[in-house]
PLY file of the C-alpha trace (Angstrom):
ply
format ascii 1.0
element vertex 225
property float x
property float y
property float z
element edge 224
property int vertex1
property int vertex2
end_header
7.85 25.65 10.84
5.75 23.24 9.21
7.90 20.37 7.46
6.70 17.53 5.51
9.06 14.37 5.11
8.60 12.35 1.81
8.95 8.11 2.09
8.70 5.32 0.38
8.24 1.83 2.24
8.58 -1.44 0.70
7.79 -4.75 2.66
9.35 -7.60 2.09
8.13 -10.10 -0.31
8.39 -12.63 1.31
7.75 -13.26 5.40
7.82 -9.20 5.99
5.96 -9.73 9.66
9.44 -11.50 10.86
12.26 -9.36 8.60
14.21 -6.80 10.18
13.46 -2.96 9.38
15.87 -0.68 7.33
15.66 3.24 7.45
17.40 4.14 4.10
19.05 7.78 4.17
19.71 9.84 1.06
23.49 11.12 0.65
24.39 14.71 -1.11
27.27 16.33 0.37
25.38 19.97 -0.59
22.15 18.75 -1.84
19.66 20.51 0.91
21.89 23.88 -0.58
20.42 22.97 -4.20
16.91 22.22 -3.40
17.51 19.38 -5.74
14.38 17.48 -6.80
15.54 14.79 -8.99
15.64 10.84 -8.28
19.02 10.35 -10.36
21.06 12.93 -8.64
21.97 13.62 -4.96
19.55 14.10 -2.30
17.16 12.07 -4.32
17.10 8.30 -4.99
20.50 7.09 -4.77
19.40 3.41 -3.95
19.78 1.36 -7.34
16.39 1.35 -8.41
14.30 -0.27 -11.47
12.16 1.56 -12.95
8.59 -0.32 -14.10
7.45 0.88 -17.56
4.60 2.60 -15.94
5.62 2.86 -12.50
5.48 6.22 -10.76
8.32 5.83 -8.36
10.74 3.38 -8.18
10.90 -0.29 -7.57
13.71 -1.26 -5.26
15.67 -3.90 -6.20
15.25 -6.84 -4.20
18.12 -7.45 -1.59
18.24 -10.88 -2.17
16.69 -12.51 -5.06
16.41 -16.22 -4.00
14.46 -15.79 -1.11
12.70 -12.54 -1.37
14.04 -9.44 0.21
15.95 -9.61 3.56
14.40 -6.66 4.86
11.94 -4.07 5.24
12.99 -1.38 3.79
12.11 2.22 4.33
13.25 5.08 2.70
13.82 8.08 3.63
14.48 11.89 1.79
16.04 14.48 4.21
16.88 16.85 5.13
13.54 19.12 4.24
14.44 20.79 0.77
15.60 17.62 -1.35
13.62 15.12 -3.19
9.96 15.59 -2.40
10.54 16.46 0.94
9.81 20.24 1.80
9.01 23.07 4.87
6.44 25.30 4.33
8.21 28.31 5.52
11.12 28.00 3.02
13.58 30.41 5.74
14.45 27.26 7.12
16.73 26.30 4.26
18.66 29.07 5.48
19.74 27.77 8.71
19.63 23.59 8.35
22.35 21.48 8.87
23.04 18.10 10.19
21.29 18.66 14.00
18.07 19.59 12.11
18.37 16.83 9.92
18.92 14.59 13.01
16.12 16.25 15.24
13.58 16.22 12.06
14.47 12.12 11.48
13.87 11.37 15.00
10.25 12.87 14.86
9.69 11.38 11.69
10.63 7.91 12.84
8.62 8.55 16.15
5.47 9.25 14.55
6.18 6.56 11.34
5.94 3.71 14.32
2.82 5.52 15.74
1.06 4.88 12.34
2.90 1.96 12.15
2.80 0.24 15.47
3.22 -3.47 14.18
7.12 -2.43 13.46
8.04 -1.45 16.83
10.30 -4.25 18.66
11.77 -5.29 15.13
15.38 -5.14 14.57
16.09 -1.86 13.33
19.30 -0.89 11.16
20.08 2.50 10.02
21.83 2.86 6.79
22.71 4.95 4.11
25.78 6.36 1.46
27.89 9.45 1.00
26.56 12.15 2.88
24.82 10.27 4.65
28.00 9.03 7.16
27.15 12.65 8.63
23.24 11.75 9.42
23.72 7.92 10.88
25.80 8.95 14.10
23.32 11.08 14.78
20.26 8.27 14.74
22.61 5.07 15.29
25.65 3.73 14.15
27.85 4.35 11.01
28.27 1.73 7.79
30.03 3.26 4.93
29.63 6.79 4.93
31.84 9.79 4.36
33.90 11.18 7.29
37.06 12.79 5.90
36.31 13.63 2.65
39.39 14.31 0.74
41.30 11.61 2.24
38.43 8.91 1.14
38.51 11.13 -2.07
42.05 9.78 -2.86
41.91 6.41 -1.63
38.85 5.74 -4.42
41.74 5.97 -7.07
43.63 3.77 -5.46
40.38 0.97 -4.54
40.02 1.52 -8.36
42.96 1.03 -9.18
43.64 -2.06 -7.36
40.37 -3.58 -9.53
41.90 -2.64 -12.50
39.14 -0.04 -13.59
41.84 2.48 -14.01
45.54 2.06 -15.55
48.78 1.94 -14.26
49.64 4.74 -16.04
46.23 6.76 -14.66
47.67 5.32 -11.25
50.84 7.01 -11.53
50.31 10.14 -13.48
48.20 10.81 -9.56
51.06 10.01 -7.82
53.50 12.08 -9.83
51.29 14.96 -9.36
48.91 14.95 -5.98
51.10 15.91 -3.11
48.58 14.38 -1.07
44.84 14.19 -0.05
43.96 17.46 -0.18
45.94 18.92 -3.34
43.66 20.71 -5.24
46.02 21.88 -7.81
45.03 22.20 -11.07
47.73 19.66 -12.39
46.34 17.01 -9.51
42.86 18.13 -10.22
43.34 17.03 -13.68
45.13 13.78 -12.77
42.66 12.27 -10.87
39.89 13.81 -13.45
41.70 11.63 -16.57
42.18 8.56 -14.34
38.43 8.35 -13.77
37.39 8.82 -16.79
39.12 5.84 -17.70
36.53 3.75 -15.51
33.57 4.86 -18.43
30.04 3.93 -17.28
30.92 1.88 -14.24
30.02 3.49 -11.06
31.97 4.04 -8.76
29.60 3.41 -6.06
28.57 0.03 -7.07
31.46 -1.05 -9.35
29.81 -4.44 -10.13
26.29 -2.64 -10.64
25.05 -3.22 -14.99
26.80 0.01 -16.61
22.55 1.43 -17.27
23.27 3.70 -14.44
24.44 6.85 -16.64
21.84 5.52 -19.76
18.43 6.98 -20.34
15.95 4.71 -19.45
13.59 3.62 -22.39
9.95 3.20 -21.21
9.47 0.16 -23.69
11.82 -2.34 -24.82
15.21 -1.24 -22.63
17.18 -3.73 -21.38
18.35 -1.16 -19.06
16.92 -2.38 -15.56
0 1
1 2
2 3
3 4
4 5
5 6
6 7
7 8
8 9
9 10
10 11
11 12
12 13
13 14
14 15
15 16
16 17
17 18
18 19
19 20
20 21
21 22
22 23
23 24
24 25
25 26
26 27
27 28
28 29
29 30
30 31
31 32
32 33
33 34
34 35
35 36
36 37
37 38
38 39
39 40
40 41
41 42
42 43
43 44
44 45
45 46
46 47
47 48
48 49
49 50
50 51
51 52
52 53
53 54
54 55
55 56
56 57
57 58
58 59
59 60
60 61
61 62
62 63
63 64
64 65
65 66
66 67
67 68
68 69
69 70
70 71
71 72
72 73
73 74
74 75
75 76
76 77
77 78
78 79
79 80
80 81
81 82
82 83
83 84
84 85
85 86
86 87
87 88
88 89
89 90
90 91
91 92
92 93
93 94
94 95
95 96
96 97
97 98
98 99
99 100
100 101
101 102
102 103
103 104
104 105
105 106
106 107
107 108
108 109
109 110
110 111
111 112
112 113
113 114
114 115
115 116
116 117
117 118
118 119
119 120
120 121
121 122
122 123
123 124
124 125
125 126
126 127
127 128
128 129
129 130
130 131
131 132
132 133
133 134
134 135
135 136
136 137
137 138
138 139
139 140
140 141
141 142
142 143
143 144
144 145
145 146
146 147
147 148
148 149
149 150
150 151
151 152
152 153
153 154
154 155
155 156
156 157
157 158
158 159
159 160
160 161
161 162
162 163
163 164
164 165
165 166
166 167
167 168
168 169
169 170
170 171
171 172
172 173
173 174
174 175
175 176
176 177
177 178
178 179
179 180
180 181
181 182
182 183
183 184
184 185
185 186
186 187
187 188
188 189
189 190
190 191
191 192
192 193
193 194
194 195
195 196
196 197
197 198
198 199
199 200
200 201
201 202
202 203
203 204
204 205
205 206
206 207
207 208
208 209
209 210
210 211
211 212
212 213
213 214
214 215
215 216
216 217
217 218
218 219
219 220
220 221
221 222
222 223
223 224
């Protein structure tokens, strides 16, 4: 079946012919399921990313703003069926799962270095968030990516908790009432649902990211960026 990959590359600002190259991979635990085709939710643009006043798509932030960015970066959005990435013959959302997404990358990346033959040799990291600790292994290595789910589910209350974004008493209202990592009681369920609420718009993916994150962005005068 016919599949077309959506990217976005962004060179470096400064020196880009001698900076490494990043692949960037979406997360989205379920996203391919939902066909989702939004930049603020998952299987979209999960990078922090400011958006220009009249800008199409998104401008990356810079990885490092005293000297330019520190890499090339290139992002990615698979599998086929999120963001702006699609197959023509839509049966194949019916049957994808992490080896397509895999197989599909590979031949992306092969024929993004044919087009783009002045990248080949460069150091080359794979990265990524959430989901995406199930499509790394399959390309390279593994950063910080999801591999037990409900286990890493807990432990955010308790790296929240130990950076005071949620209360002692949030803290132990959980441990009065989760059994463990994978209590999905009601009474646990509704625990853990109070204690994060406590953290209001910081996010728990970049805790020390501006709280704009969960904030319409204005196209004039925001200070949102």
């Amino acid at each position: 079946a016919r599949k077309s990959l959506f990217y976005y590359f962004v060179e470096a600002p400064v020196d880009p012919a001698h900076k490494p190259l990043v692949l960037w991979l979406n997360g989205g635990k379920r996203a391919w399921l939902l066909f989702l085709r939004d930049w603020s939710v998952p299987g979209g643009w999960p990078l922090p990313c400011r958006h220009g006043r009249q800008d199409p798509l998104p401008e990356p932030l810079l990885l490092d703003r005293r000297s330019g960015a520190a890499a090339n970066l290139l992002f990615l959005e698979s599998p086929v069926g999120v963001g702006f990435s699609y197959a023509v013959n839509e049966e194949v959302y019916k049957t994808m799962g992490d080896n397509m997404t895999a197989i599909d990358s590979h031949v992306f990346l092969l024929r993004w270095f044919d087009r783009f033959p002045e990248y080949k040799g460069r150091e080359f990291f794979i990265v990524g968030e959430s989901y995406a600790g199930h499509y790394i292994p399959e390309l390279a290595v593994i950063g910080n990516g999801i591999l037990e789910f409900a286990e890493e589910q807990a432990e955010l209350y308790e790296y929240l908790w130990h950076r005071a974004f949620i209360s002692d008493a949030a803290h132990d209202t959980i441990a009065k009432h989760c059994k463990g990592p994978d209590d999905l009681s009601t009474v646990c369920q509704a625990a853990r649902d109070t204690a994060y609420s406590n953290t209001g718009d910081i996010s728990a993916f970049n805790v020390y990211a501006p709280t704009c994150h969960d904030k319409k962005v204005r196209p004039t005068d925001s200070k949102c960026t």
